[in-house]
C-alpha positions in Angstrom: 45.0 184.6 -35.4 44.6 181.4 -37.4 40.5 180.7 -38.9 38.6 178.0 -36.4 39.3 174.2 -37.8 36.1 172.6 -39.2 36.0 168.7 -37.1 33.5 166.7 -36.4 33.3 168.4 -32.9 31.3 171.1 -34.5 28.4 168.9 -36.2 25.4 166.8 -33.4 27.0 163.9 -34.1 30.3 162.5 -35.4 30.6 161.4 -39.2 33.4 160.4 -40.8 33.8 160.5 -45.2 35.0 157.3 -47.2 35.4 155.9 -50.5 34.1 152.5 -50.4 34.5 150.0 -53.5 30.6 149.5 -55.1 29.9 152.0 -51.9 25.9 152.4 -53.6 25.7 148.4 -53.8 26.8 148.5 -49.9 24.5 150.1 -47.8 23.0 149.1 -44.6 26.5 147.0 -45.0 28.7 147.3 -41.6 32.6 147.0 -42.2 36.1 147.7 -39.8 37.9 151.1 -40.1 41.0 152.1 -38.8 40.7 154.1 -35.7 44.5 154.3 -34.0 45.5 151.0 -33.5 41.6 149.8 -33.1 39.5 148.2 -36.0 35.6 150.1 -35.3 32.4 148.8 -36.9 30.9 151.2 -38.9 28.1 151.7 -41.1 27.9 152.3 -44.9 24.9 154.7 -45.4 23.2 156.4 -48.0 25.1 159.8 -48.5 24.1 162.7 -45.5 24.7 165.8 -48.2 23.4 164.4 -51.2 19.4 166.3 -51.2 18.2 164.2 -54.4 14.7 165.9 -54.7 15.9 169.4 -54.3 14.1 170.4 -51.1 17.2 172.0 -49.6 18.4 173.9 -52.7 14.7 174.8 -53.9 13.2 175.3 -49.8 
């Protein structure tokens, strides 16, 4: 039996990860990504993971 696939079924919401030129300079910024043969607007926003005054990490 193969190990459950980690999507963005399993999260609240959907997210998707990019590398965006000056990405820091960009946010609140909406651009056009890919999605099949569609161009979506997204959203550049400040990054989800990142816990810059160590509240998750420290409790």
């Amino acid at each position: 039996m193969s190990p459950p696939a980690t999507t963005a079924r399993r999260w609240a919401r959907p997210f998707a990860l990019a590398l965006v030129a000056a990405g820091r300079d960009r946010v609140g910024d909406t651009l056009l990504a890919p999605v099949g043969d569609d161009l979506v607007p997204v959203q550049v926003t400040e990054p989800v993971l990142y816990d810059p005054e160590g509240t998750k990490r420290d409790g």
